[in-house]
N, C-alpha and C positions, 0 to 999 in steps of 0.2 A: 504494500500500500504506500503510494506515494502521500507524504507529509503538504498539503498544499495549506498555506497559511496567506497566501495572498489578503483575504478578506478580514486580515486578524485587526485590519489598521482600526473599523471598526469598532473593536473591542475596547480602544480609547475612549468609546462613549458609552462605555459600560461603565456601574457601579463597579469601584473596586473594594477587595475584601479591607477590612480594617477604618479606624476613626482617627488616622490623624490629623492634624490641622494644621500644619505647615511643612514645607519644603525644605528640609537644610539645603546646604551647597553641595550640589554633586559637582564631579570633576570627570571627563572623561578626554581621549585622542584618538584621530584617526590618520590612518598613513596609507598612501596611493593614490593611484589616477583619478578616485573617486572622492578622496578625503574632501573636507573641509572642515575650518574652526570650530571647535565645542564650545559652547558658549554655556551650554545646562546639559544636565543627563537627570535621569528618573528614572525610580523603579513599579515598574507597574502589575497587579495581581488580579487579573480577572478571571472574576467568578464562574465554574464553569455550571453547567447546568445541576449538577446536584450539589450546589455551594461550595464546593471545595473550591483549591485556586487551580483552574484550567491551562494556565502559561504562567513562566514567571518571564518578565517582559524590561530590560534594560534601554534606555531610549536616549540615545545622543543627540542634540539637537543645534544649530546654527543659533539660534533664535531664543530667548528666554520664552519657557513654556511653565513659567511657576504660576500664573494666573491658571493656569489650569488644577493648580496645586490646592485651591485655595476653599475655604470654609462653604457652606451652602449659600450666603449670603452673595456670593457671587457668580453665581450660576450661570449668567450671563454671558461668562468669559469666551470670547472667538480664539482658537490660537491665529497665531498670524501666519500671515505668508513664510513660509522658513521648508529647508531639507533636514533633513533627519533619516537616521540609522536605527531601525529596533533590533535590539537583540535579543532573539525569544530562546525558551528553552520549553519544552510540551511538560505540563506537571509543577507541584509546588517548587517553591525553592532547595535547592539541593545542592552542594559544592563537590564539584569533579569536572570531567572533560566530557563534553557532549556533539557528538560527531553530525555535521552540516551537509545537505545537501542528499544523504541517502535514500533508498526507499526507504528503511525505518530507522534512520535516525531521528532524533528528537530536539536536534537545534536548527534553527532556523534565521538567515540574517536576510534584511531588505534595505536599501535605499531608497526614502518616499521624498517626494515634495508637496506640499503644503499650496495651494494655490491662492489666489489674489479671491475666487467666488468662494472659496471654504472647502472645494474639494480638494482629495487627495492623487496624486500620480504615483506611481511606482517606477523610478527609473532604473533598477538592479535587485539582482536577486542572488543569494549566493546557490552555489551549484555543487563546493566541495570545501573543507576543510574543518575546523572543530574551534569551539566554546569551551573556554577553561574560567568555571567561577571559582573563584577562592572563596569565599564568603558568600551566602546563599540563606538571607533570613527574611522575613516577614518585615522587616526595617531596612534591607540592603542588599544590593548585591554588587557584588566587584571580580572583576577577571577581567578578562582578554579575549579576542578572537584573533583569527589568522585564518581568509577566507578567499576564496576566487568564487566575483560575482558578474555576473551577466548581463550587458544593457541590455534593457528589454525595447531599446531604440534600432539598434544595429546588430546585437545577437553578440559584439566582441566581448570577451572577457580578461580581466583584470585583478591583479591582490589588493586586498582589503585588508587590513589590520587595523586593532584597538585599542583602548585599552577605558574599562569604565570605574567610575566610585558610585554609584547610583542612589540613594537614599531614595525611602519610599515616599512615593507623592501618589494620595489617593482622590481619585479622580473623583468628583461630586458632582455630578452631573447630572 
């Protein structure tokens, strides 16, 4: 069974598990033909159909995306125009090496952009290589990848590496 997570960007507008109320500093980097500046990362835990957490979800972003972080009170929040990297892993938080691009591996990386109307593009997807969390909690997660991803413009492919600190930011939406 092929892993296809394409749709998962959605899951951004999903409730996520837990009641924080603010966003610390994540710190995250990208290297290659495809990088660009971090400026925020996030960790994100969506709820899968029988309440547990269905992905655990690292998100490097161009753009500050802490208004999305933010109390019920501001429900309102548009993210803005911005590209972003999620880095997913299928299942709760867990620390080890989780292998990309398989039929049944369980990590999963994409390059999205963010548009000017609020929709989302998908400009890359990874094809092969592996997700190493070190730390893997319900408050965090942090690691690395090391991936070859595929424009979904031109079909060429390219490495991708990273490196995340992602505190969690629960999405209240």
């Amino acid at each position: 069974m092929r892993l296809n997570l394409l749709p998962v960007i959605g899951l951004l507008f999903l409730p996520a598990c837990g009641s924080k109320s603010e966003q610390a500093e994540g710190v995250g980097s990208l290297q290659g033909d495809k990088a660009f500046p971090v400026t925020w990362s996030g960790e994100l835990l969506p709820p899968g159909p029988d309440g547990g957490t269905a992905l655990s979800i690292a998100v490097l972003a161009d753009t500050d995306f802490s208004g999305f972080c933010t109390t019920p009170a501001d429900a309102g929040y548009v993210l803005p125009p911005s590209r972003f990297v999620m880095v997913s892993v299928l299942g709760p938080p867990a620390a080890g090496t989780f292998e990309v691009g398989s039929a049944t591996g369980p990590g999963f990386v994409q390059i999205q952009q963010r548009l000017t109307d609020g929709g989302t593009e998908t400009l890359a997807v990874a094809t092969s290589g592996s997700i190493q969390l070190t730390t893997a909690t319900t408050d965090q997660l942090v690691g690395s990848f090391d991936v070859q991803v595929q424009d979904k413009s031109d079909g060429m492919k390219t490495g991708l590496s990273g490196t995340f600190d992602a505190p969690f930011c629960a999405n209240r939406k």
